[in-house]
C-alpha positions as CSV (number, residue, x, y, z in Angstrom):
1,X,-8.6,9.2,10.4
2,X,-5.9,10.6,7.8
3,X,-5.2,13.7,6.6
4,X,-3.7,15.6,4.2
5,X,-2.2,18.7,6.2
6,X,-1.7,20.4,3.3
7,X,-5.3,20.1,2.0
8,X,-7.0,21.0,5.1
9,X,-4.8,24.2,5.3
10,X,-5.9,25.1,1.7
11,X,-2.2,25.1,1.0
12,X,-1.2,24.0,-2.8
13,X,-0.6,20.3,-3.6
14,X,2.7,19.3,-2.3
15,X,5.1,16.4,-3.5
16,X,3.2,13.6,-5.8
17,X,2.8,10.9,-4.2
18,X,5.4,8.2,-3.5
19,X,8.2,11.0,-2.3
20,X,9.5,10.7,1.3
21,X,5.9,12.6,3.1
22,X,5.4,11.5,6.7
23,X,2.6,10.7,9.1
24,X,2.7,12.3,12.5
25,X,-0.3,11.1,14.6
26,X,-1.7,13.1,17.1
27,X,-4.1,12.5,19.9
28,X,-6.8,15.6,21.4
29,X,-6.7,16.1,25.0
30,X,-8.8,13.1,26.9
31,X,-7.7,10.9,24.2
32,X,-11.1,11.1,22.4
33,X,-9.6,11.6,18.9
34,X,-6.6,10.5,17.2
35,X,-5.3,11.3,13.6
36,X,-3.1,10.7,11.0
37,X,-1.9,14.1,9.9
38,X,0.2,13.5,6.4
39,X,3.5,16.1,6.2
40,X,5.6,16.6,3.3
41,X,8.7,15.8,5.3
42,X,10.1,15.7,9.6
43,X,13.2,17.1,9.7
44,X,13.6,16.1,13.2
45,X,11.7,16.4,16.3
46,X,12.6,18.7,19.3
47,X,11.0,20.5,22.2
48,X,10.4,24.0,21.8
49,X,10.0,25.3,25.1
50,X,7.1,27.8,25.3
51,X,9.4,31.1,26.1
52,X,11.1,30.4,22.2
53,X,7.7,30.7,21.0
54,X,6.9,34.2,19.7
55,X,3.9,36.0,17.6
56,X,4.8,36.1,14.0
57,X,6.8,39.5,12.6
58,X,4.0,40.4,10.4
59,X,0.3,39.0,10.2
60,X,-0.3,35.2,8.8
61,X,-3.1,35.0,5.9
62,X,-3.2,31.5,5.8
63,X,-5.0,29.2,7.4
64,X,-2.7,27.5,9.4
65,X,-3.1,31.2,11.5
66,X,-6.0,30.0,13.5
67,X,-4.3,26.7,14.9
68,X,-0.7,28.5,15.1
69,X,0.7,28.8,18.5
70,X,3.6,31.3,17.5
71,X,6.8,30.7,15.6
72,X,10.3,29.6,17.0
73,X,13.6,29.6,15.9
74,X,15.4,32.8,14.3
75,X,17.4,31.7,11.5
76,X,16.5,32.2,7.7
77,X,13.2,30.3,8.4
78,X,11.5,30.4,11.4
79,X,8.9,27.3,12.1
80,X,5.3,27.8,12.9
81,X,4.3,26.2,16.1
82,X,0.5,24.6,15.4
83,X,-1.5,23.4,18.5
84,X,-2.6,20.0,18.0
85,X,-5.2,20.4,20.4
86,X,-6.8,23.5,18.2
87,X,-6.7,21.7,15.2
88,X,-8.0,18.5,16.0
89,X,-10.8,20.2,18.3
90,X,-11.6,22.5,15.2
91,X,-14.8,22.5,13.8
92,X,-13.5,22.4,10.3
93,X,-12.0,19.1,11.6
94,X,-15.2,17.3,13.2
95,X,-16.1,15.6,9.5
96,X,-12.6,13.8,9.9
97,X,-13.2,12.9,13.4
98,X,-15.2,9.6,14.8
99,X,-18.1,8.7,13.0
Protein backbone atom coordinates (compact mmCIF):
# COMPACT_ATOMS: atom_id res chain seq x y z
CA UNK A 1 0.00 0.00 0.00
CA UNK A 2 0.78 3.90 -0.48
CA UNK A 3 -0.03 6.64 1.35
CA UNK A 4 -0.40 10.09 1.41
CA UNK A 5 0.83 11.08 5.06
CA UNK A 6 -0.47 14.12 4.77
CA UNK A 7 -3.99 12.97 3.83
CA UNK A 8 -4.31 10.43 6.42
CA UNK A 9 -3.24 13.09 9.10
CA UNK A 10 -6.07 15.47 7.73
CA UNK A 11 -3.27 17.84 7.22
CA UNK A 12 -3.76 20.47 4.08
CA UNK A 13 -2.57 19.43 0.58
CA UNK A 14 1.07 19.69 0.38
CA UNK A 15 3.43 20.25 -2.69
CA UNK A 16 1.63 19.50 -6.26
CA UNK A 17 2.76 16.77 -7.48
CA UNK A 18 6.07 16.27 -9.42
CA UNK A 19 8.15 18.34 -6.46
CA UNK A 20 10.88 16.43 -4.70
CA UNK A 21 8.11 14.26 -1.95
CA UNK A 22 9.58 10.97 -0.78
CA UNK A 23 8.50 7.53 0.06
CA UNK A 24 9.61 6.02 3.39
CA UNK A 25 8.38 2.41 3.70
CA UNK A 26 7.75 1.03 6.81
CA UNK A 27 7.10 -2.49 8.03
CA UNK A 28 4.57 -3.32 11.53
CA UNK A 29 6.07 -5.49 14.03
CA UNK A 30 5.99 -9.43 12.77
CA UNK A 31 6.34 -8.10 9.34
CA UNK A 32 2.68 -8.57 8.62
CA UNK A 33 2.22 -5.14 6.93
CA UNK A 34 4.33 -3.00 4.93
CA UNK A 35 3.55 0.60 3.46
CA UNK A 36 4.54 3.23 1.35
CA UNK A 37 4.06 6.34 3.44
CA UNK A 38 4.45 9.48 0.83
CA UNK A 39 6.46 12.71 2.71
CA UNK A 40 6.79 16.01 1.45
CA UNK A 41 10.54 15.87 1.79
CA UNK A 42 13.69 13.62 4.24
CA UNK A 43 15.99 15.90 5.26
CA UNK A 44 18.15 13.18 6.52
CA UNK A 45 17.80 10.21 8.65
CA UNK A 46 19.28 9.85 12.23
CA UNK A 47 18.68 7.96 15.38
CA UNK A 48 17.04 9.75 18.06
CA UNK A 49 17.72 7.97 21.01
CA UNK A 50 14.64 7.48 23.27
CA UNK A 51 16.01 9.87 26.38
CA UNK A 52 15.91 13.06 23.50
CA UNK A 53 12.42 12.29 23.06
CA UNK A 54 10.22 14.56 25.20
CA UNK A 55 6.21 15.31 25.60
CA UNK A 56 5.34 18.30 23.47
CA UNK A 57 5.42 22.02 25.38
CA UNK A 58 1.80 22.50 24.91
CA UNK A 59 -0.99 19.96 23.82
CA UNK A 60 -1.08 18.66 19.87
CA UNK A 61 -4.64 19.10 18.17
CA UNK A 62 -3.80 17.28 15.26
CA UNK A 63 -3.97 14.08 14.40
CA UNK A 64 -0.62 13.02 14.06
CA UNK A 65 -1.05 13.32 18.33
CA UNK A 66 -2.37 9.81 18.60
CA UNK A 67 0.72 8.10 16.66
CA UNK A 68 3.30 10.71 18.17
CA UNK A 69 5.91 9.35 20.37
CA UNK A 70 7.22 12.82 21.67
CA UNK A 71 9.28 15.47 20.00
CA UNK A 72 13.19 15.77 19.81
CA UNK A 73 15.53 18.22 19.02
CA UNK A 74 15.43 21.90 20.66
CA UNK A 75 16.19 24.34 18.03
CA UNK A 76 13.68 26.69 16.25
CA UNK A 77 11.69 23.57 15.20
CA UNK A 78 11.52 20.65 17.16
CA UNK A 79 10.52 17.21 15.07
CA UNK A 80 7.61 15.08 16.12
CA UNK A 81 8.69 11.56 16.69
CA UNK A 82 5.59 9.21 15.12
CA UNK A 83 5.61 5.39 16.02
CA UNK A 84 5.40 3.46 12.96
CA UNK A 85 4.10 0.61 14.85
CA UNK A 86 0.88 2.89 16.03
CA UNK A 87 0.19 4.06 12.90
CA UNK A 88 0.29 1.21 10.77
CA UNK A 89 -1.51 -0.94 13.55
CA UNK A 90 -4.19 1.93 13.71
CA UNK A 91 -7.58 1.17 12.94
CA UNK A 92 -7.94 4.23 10.82
CA UNK A 93 -5.19 2.36 8.84
CA UNK A 94 -6.68 -1.27 8.41
CA UNK A 95 -8.58 -0.09 4.91
CA UNK A 96 -4.98 0.54 3.58
CA UNK A 97 -3.65 -2.62 4.85
CA UNK A 98 -3.78 -6.30 3.10
CA UNK A 99 -6.77 -7.03 1.43
Amino acid sequence: SMVDLRAFLDEPPGPAAGTDRRFLVVTAPGGDLTAGLLVDRVRGIQSIPPEQVRAPAAPIAARCAAYMTGVAGGGRRPVVVLEPDRLLLAPEFLPFGPA
